[in-house]
C-alpha positions as CSV (number, residue, x, y, z in Angstrom):
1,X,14.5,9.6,-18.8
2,X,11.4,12.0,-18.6
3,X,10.1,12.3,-15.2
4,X,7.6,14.7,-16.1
5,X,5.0,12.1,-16.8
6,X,3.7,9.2,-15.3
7,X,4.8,5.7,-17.0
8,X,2.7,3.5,-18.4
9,X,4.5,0.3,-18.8
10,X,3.2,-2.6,-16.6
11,X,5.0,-4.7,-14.4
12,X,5.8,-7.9,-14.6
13,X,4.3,-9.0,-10.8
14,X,0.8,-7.8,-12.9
15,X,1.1,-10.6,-14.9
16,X,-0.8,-13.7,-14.0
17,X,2.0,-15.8,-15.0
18,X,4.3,-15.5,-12.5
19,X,5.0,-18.3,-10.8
20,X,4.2,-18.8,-7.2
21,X,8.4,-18.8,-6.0
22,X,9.3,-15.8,-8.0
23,X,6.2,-14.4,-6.1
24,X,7.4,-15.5,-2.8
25,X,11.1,-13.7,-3.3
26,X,9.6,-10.7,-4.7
27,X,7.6,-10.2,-1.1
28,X,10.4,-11.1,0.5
29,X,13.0,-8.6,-0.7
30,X,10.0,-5.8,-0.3
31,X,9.5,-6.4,2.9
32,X,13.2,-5.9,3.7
33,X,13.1,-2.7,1.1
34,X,10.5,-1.7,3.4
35,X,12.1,-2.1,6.5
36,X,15.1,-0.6,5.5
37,X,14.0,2.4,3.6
38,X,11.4,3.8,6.2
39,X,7.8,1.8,4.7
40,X,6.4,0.5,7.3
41,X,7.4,3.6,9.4
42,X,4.9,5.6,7.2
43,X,2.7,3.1,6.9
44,X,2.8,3.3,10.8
45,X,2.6,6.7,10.9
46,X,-0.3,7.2,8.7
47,X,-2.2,4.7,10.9
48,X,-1.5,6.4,14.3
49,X,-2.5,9.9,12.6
50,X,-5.9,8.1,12.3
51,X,-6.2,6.4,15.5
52,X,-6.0,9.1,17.7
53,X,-6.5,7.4,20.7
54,X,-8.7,5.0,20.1
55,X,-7.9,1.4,22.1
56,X,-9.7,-1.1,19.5
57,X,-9.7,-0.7,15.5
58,X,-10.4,-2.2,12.7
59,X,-8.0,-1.6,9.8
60,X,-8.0,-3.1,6.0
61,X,-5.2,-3.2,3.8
62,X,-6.2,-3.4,-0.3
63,X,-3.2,-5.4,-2.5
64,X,-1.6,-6.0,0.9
65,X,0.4,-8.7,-0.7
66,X,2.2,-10.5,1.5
67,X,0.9,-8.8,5.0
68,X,4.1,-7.3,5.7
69,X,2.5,-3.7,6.4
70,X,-0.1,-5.2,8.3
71,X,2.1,-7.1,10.2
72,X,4.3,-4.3,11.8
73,X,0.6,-2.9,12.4
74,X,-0.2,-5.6,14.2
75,X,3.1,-5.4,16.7
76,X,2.9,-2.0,17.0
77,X,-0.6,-2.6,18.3
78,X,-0.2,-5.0,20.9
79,X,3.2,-3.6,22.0
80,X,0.3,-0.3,22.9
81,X,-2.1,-2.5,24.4
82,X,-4.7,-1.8,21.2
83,X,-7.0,-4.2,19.9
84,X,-6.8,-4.4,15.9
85,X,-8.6,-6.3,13.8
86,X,-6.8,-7.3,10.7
87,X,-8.5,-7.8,7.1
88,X,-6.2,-7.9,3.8
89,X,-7.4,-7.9,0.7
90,X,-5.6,-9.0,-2.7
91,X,-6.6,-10.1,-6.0
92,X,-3.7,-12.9,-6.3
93,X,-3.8,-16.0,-4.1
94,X,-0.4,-16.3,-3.7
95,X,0.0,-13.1,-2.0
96,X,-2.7,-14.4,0.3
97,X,-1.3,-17.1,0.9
98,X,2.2,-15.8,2.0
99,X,-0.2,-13.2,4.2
100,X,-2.1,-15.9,5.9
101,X,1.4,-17.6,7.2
102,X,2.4,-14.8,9.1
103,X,-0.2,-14.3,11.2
104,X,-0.6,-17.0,14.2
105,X,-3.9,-18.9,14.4
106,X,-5.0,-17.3,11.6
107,X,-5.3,-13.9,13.6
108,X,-6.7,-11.8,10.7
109,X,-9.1,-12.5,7.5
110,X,-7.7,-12.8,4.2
111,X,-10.0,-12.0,1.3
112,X,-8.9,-13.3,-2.5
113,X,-10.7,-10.6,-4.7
114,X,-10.3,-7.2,-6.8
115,X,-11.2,-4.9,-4.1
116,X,-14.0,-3.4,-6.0
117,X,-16.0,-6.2,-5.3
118,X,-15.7,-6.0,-1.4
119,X,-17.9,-4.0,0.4
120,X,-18.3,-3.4,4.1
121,X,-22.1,-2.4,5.9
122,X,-22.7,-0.1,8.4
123,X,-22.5,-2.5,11.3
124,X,-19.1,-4.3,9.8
125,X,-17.8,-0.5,8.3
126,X,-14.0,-0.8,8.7
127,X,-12.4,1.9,10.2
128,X,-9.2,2.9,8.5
129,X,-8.3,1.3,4.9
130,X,-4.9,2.0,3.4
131,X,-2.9,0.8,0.7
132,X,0.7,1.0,0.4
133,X,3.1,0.8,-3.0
134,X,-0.7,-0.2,-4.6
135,X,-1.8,2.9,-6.3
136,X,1.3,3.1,-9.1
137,X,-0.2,-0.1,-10.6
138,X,-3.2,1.7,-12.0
139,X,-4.0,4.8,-13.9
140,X,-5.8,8.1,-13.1
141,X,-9.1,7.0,-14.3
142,X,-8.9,3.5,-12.2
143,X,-7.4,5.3,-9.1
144,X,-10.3,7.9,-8.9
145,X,-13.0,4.6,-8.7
146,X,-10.4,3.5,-5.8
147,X,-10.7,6.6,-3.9
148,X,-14.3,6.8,-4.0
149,X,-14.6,3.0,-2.7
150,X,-11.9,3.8,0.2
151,X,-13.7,6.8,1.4
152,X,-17.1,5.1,1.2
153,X,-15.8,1.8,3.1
154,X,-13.8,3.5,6.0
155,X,-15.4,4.7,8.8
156,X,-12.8,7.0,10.1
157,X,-10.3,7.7,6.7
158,X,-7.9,6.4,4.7
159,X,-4.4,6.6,3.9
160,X,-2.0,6.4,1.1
161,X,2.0,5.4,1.4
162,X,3.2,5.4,-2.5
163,X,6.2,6.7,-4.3
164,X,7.4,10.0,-5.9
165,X,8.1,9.8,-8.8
166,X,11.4,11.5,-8.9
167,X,15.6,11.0,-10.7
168,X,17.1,10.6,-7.1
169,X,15.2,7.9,-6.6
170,X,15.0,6.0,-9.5
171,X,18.2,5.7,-9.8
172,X,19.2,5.2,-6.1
173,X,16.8,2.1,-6.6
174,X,18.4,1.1,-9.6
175,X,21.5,0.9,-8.3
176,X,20.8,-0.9,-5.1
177,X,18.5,-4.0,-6.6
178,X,21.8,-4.1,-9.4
179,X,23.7,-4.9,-6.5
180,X,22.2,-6.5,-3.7
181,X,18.7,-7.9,-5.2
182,X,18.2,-11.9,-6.4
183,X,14.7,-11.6,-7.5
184,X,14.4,-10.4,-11.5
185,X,10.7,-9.5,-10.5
186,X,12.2,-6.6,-7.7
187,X,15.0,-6.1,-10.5
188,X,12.8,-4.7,-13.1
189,X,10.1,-3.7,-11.1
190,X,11.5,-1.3,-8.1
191,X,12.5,1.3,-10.8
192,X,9.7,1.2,-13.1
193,X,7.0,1.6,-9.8
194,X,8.8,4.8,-9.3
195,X,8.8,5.9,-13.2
196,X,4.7,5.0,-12.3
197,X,4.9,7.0,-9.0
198,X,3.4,10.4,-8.3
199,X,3.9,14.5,-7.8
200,X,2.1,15.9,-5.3
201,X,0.4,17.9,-7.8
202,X,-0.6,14.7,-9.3
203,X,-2.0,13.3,-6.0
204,X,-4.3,17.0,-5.5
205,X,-5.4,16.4,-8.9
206,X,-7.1,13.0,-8.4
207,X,-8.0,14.3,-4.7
208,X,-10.1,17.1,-6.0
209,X,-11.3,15.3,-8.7
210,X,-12.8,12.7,-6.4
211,X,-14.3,15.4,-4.3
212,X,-12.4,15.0,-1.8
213,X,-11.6,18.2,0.2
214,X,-10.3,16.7,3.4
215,X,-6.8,15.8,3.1
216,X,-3.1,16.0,3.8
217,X,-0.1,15.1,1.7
218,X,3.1,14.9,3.8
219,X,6.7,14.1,1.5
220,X,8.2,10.7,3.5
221,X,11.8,9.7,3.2
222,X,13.0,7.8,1.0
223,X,10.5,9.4,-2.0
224,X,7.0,8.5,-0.4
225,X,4.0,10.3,-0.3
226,X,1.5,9.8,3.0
227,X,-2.0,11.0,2.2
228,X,-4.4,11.1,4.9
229,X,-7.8,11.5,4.4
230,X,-10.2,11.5,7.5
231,X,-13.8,11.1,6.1
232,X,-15.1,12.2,9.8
């Protein structure tokens, strides 16, 4: 294996062919991959870094699949007394659809679209937009347009939670969706997102090439990066 580029080879949840219960299972096993290895954490943590202490907040997720991140969001939220109000955004309406279900009266708007073609105005501006294991799907020249549109759509930043691309963890992934996984999608998937994943010197390439000067990158266990970028 050669780690020292980025991988190219799509995944098979990028196909629109995928029927709607291998969909389903995939999101399910993520959100427990998520739990377990520390994703919503820094997805969590990236949000508070942002809030400061604000007491009501808007926040957008882009490919936010099946709402898990928002979710714990959400219950982190109301456990601190905040007001937040949801939006997720993803291209597939199946994801939406899983998304929509785990919110209570509808608590949250769902929007079934490429991103690109949402855009906020001044008086609806969202305040913090993140994505989380969204960025590996693309390549550089795709993820620079997607930086641009998150810093001009957020009214207070944006943040990053994606994977580095590193041996430990491809392997450690490997191993443990071999054993303990039932969906083929997470099977052949999980190890190929982190062949797709990122160095940090990667991530302060496309930073600086999208102008972006204000930023952090902070290393999160297990093989995550966190970039935070305030735009004010």
């Amino acid at each position: 294996m050669d780690f020292s580029q980025r991988s190219y080879q799509k995944e098979l949840i990028d196909r629109e062919d995928i029927p709607f219960e291998a969909i389903e299972r995939n999101m399910r096993e993520l959100d427990t991959i998520n739990a377990w290895l520390g994703g919503h954490r820094i997805t969590l943590d990236g949000f508070k870094q942002l809030l400061k202490k604000k007491k009501e907040i808007t926040i957008c997720e882009i490919g936010c699949g099946g709402g898990d991140n928002l979710k714990a969001i959400q219950k982190w939220c109301k456990r601190k007394n905040i007001k937040v109000n949801i939006i997720g955004i993803d291209i597939n309406p199946h994801c939406i659809e899983v998304a929509k279900s785990k919110f209570e009266n509808l608590d949250g708007r769902f929007i079934v679209s490429d991103y690109q073609l949402v855009h906020f105005d001044k008086k609806d501006k969202t305040d913090i937009i993140f994505s989380s294991l969204f960025c590996h799907h693309f390549t550089e020249a795709e993820l620079l347009s997607m930086l641009k549109w998150m810093q001009s759509n957020s009214g207070i930043g944006f943040f990053i939670n994606d994977l580095h691309r590193h041996p430990f963890a491809f392997y450690s992934i490997k191993r443990l969706t071999s054993l303990f996984s039932k969906s083929w999608l997470v099977k052949n998937d999980a190890p190929l997102s982190v062949l797709r994943g990122f160095t940090r010197k990667e991530w302060q390439q496309l930073l600086n090439q999208s102008f972006i000067s204000t930023y952090s990158i902070q290393w999160k266990w297990a093989f995550r990066w966190l970039v935070i970028c305030p735009v004010n």
